[in-house]
C-alpha positions as CSV (number, residue, x, y, z in Angstrom):
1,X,101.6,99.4,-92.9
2,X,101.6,96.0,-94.6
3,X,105.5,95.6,-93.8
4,X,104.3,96.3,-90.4
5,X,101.5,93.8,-89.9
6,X,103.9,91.1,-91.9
7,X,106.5,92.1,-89.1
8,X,103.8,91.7,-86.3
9,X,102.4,88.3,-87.4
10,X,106.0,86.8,-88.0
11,X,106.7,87.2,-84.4
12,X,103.7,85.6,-83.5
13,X,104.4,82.5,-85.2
14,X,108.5,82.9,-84.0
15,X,107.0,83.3,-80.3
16,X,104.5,80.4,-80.8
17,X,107.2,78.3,-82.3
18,X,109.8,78.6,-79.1
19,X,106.9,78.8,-76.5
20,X,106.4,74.9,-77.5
21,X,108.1,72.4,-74.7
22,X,109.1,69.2,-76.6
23,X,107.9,65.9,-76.1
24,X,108.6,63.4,-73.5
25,X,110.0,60.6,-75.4
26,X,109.4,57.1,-74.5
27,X,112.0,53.9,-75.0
28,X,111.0,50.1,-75.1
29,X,114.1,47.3,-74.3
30,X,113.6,43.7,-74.2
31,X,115.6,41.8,-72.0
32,X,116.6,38.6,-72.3
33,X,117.1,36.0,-69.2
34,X,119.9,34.0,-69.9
35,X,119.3,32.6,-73.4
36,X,115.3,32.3,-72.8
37,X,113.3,34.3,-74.4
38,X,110.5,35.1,-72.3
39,X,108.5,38.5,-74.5
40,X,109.2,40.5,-71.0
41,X,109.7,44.2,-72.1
42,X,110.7,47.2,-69.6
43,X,109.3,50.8,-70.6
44,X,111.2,53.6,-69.9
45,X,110.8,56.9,-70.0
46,X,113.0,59.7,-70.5
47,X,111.9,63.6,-69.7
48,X,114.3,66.5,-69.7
49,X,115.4,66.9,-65.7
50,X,115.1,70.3,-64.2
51,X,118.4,71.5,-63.0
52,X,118.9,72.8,-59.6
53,X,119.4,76.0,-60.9
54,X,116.1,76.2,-62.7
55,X,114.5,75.1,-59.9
56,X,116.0,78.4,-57.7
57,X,115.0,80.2,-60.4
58,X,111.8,79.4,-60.3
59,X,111.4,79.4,-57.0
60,X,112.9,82.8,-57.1
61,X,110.7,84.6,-58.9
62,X,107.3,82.8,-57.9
63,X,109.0,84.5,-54.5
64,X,109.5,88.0,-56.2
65,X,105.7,87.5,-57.6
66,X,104.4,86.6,-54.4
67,X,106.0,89.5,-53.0
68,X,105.1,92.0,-55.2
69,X,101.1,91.0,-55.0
70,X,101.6,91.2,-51.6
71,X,102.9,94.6,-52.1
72,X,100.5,95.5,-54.3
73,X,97.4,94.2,-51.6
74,X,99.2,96.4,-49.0
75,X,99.0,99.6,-51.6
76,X,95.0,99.0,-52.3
77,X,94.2,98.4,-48.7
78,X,96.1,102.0,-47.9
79,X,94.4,103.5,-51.0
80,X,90.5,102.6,-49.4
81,X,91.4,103.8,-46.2
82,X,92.5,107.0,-47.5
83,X,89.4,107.1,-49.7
84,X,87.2,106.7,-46.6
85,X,89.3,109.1,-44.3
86,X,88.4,111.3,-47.4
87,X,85.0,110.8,-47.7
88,X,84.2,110.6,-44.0
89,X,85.7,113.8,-43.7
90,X,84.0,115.2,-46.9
91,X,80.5,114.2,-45.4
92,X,81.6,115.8,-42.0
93,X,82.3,119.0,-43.4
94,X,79.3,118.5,-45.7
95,X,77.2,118.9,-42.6
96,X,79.0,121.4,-40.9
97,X,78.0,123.9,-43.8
98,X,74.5,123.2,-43.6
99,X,74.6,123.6,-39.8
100,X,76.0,126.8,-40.3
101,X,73.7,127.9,-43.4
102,X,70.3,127.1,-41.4
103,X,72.2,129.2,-38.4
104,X,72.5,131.9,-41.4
105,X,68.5,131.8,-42.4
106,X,67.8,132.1,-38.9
């Protein structure tokens, strides 16, 4: 059990650990204008581009998500409409027996 719960809270801390997106890193440069010095500096920043093919990937499966919610919304909405065929016709046939059990005590 121990080995177990070791196992269990080593992943956590493996997941956590690559689940981290690294830092944007920033450069300063000075540049100098022909031989004067004039204390202008130029910040630049450098973030990790996101290749096309991560891009269609992503788009790609926010697709395949969006689908399959929709998919899922369709299913529900068929699921209530069966549940109120049901229950309409359970509430039909509900009074249909007490129509025919006063016919019986009459």
């Amino acid at each position: 059990m121990n080995k177990l719960v070791t196992a269990l809270i080593a992943g956590l801390f493996a997941s956590s650990a690559f689940a981290q997106t690294g830092a944007a890193t920033t450069t300063t440069t000075t540049a100098p204008s022909a031989g004067i010095s004039s204390g202008t500096s130029t910040v630049t920043s450098v973030e990790s581009p996101v290749s096309t093919a991560d891009a269609k990937a992503n788009a790609k499966a926010e697709k395949a998500d969006a689908k399959a919610e929709e998919k899922s919304a369709k299913a529900d909405a068929k699921a209530e409409k069966k549940v109120a065929k049901a229950e309409a016709k359970a509430k039909k046939d509900k009074a249909e027996a007490r129509a025919d059990a006063a016919e019986k005590k009459n």
